[in-house]
C-alpha positions, 0 to 999 in steps of 0.5 A, a space after each residue: 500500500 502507498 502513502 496517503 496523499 489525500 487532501 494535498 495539492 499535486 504540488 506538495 503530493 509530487 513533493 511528498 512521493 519524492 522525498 518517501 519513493 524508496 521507502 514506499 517501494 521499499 514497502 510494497 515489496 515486503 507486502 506478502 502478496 507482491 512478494 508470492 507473485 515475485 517469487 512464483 515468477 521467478 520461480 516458473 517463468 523459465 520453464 516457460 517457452 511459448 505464449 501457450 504456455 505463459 498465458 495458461 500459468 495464470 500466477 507468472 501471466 498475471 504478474 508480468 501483464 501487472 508489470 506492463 500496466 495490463 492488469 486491466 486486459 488479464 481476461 483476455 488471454 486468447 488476444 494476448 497469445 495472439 498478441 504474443 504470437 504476432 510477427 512484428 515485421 508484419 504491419 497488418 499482424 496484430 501487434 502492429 494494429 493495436 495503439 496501445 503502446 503497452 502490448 508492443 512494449 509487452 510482446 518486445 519485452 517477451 520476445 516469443 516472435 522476432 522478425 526471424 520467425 518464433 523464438 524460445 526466449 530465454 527466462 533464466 538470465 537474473 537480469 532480465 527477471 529482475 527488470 521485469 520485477 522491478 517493473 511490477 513494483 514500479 507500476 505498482 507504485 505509479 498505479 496507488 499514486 495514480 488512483 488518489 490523484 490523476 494529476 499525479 499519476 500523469 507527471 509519474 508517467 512522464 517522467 517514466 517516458 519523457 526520455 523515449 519520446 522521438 516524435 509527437 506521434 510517441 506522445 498521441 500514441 498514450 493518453 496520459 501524455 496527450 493529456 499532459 502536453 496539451 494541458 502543459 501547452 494550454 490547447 483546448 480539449 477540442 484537439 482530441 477530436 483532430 484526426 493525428 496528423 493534424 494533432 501532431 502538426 498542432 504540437 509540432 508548431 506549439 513546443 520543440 519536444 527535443 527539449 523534453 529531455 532537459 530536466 529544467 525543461 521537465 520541471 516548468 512543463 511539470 509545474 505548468 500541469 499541476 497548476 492548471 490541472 489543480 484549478 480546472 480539476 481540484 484534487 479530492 479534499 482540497 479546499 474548494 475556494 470561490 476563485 478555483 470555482 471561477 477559474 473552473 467553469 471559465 477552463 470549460 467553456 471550451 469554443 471561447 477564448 479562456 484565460 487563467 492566470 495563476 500566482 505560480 510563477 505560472 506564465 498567463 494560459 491563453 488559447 482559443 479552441 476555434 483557433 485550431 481548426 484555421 
């Protein structure tokens, strides 16, 4: 279990989970439960040599699908085998169909299929079983900060991959990075209804993400989210004053021009939804 951040703003939670990360990782680990799936992974996950196999141990396949953040599509086994099975050097294979990010992660990760043809992997190396571990506890992490307070659990995430980022098209590929580029960059919620490329060329023109990689750079883009975030949508038991009610039903007039200015050290947010579609 992590550490109740409740009642705080993103502001002081972000500061709270950074002065207590591993300490808190520290914990899960010891928790009986991640400790049993730990153990049963490495135990068992060498034995295994093909999606077959994996998906029908549902201790290990349950465990490594939690460490891709894919508890939500355990159920669904016979997709994941085929998943698993697809050639990645097929572009109509179904690995390479799918927009969510996590299945190719997961399938790259595995390696069950290569663009030689199938593989028996190699589960034994302690490396590669530690990697995977640690990502379980990791996602564990960002999920229990993520559940007490989206805006938080956004930042964690793009942290995560800030440094992977080569192209819009990485960023519009995962909701949670759409969401905190086009908060962080003040674009309406209207620009989701803009087919990708427009999207893209929209970011293209608003921010040079190869300064993303520059942690001063991280930090104002950070700071930009979780003040606008905390105004247009509080965090559960903070206190909800008569100046973030105002602030809030002017961020949702979404066809006007909307304008938030913040005593922040927040440069004013200014955009028009309208202006997009010029």
């Amino acid at each position: 279990m992590v550490l109740s951040i409740s009642g705080m703003s993103s502001q002081l939670a972000l500061k709270l989970i950074d002065s207590t990360r591993d300490s808190q990782l520290q914990q899960l680990r010891s928790e009986p439960a991640n400790q049993r799936g730990a153990d049963a992974f490495r135990e068992r996950i060498g034995s295994i040599t093909t999606p077959e196999e994996l998906v029908k141990d549902y201790e290990v396949y349950s465990f490594v699908m939690r460490a891709f953040d894919l508890e939500d599509q355990i159920f669904g086994k016979g997709m994941i085998r085929k998943i698993l099975e697809s050639d990645p050097s097929d572009d109509a294979a179904l690995v390479n169909r799918l927009s969510d990010p996590r299945f190719g992660e997961l399938h790259a990760a595995l390696g069950f299929t290569t663009a030689a043809g199938p593989q028996t992997p190699n589960f034994n190396d302690p490396a590669w079983q530690d990697g995977i571990v640690n990502q379980y506890y990791e996602t564990v992490f960002v999920n229990g900060e993520a559940d007490q307070n989206p805006t938080v659990g956004t930042v964690l995430e793009f942290r995560e991959k800030a440094a992977s980022l080569n192209s819009w098209y990485d960023v519009l590929k995962n909701k949670e990075l759409t969401n905190f580029f086009r908060v962080s960059l003040a674009l309406p919620r209207e620009m989701a209804g803009l087919d990708v490329d427009k999207q893209a060329t929209i970011l293209e023109k608003k921010y040079d993400l190869t300064k993303v990689t520059d942690p001063v750079e991280q930090e104002k883009l950070i700071s930009r989210f979780m003040a606008i975030s905390d105004v247009l949508t509080p965090p559960q038991g903070v206190y909800n004053s008569s100046a973030l009610t105002v602030l809030r039903s002017i961020g949702r007039v979404g066809s006007a021009v909307q304008i938030i200015s913040l005593q922040l050290n927040v440069a004013p947010v200014q955009y028009s939804a309208s202006s997009l579609y010029r």
